[in-house]
C-alpha positions in Angstrom: 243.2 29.4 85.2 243.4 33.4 84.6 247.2 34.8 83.6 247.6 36.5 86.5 247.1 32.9 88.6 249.6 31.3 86.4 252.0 34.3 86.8 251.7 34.2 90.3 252.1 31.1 90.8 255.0 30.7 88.5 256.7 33.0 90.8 255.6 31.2 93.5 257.8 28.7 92.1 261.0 30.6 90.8 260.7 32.1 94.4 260.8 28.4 96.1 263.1 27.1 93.6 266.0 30.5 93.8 265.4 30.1 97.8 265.8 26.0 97.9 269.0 26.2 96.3 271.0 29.3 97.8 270.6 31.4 94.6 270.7 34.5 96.3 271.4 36.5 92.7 267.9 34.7 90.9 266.4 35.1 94.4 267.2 38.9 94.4 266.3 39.4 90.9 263.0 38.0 91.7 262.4 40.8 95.2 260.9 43.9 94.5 262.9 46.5 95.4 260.8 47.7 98.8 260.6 43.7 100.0 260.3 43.7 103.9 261.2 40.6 106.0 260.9 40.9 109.6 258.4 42.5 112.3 258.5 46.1 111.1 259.2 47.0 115.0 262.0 44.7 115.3 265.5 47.2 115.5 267.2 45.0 112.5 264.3 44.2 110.3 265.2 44.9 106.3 263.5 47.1 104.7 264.9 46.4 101.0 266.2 44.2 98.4 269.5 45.0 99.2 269.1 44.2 103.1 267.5 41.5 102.3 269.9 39.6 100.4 272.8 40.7 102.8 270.8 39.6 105.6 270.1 36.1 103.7 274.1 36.3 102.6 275.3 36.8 106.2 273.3 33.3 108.1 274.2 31.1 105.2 278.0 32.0 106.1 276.9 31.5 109.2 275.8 27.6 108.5 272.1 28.5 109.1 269.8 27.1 106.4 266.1 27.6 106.0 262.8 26.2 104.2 260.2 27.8 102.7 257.4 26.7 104.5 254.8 28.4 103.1 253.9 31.0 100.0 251.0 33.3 99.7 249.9 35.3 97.1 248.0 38.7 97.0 247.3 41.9 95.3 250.1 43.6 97.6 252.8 40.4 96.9 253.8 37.2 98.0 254.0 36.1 101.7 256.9 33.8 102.7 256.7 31.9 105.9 260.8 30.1 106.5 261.8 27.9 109.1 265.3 28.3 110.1 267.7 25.5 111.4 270.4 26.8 113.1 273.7 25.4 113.6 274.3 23.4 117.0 277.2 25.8 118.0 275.0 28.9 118.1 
């Protein structure tokens, strides 16, 4: 398998791993610093690291949790597909 396979993939799994657990800090040390999440048309969608892991910070406080469900890899990054469960009271 060429390096670059076996690096992606073994962010792949540091990705996965930082994510499964909560980790926001090794899950933000792992985002590049222009990492989108979210329709780009949609008013709150975050446009960097920062937003990102503020956004992520803010629904696990709010008892939401999420799965990855999905990881792609590219030339342009890694595509993450979550599903969220939210809590009953929301």
């Amino acid at each position: 398998m060429p390096q670059a396979t076996n690096d992606a993939r073994s962010l792949v799994d540091q990705l996965r791993q930082a994510f499964s657990t909560h980790d926001l800090e090794a899950f933000g040390a792992l985002l590049a610093d222009d990492v989108r999440w979210g329709d780009d048309e949609h008013p709150r969608r975050c446009k960097n690291r920062s937003e990102v892991l503020g956004t992520f910070s803010r629904l696990l406080s709010d008892g939401v949790d999420a799965e990855i469900t999905e990881l792609l890899t590219g030339t342009d990054g890694i595509l993450c597909a979550l599903s969220m469960q939210w809590p009953e009271n929301n």
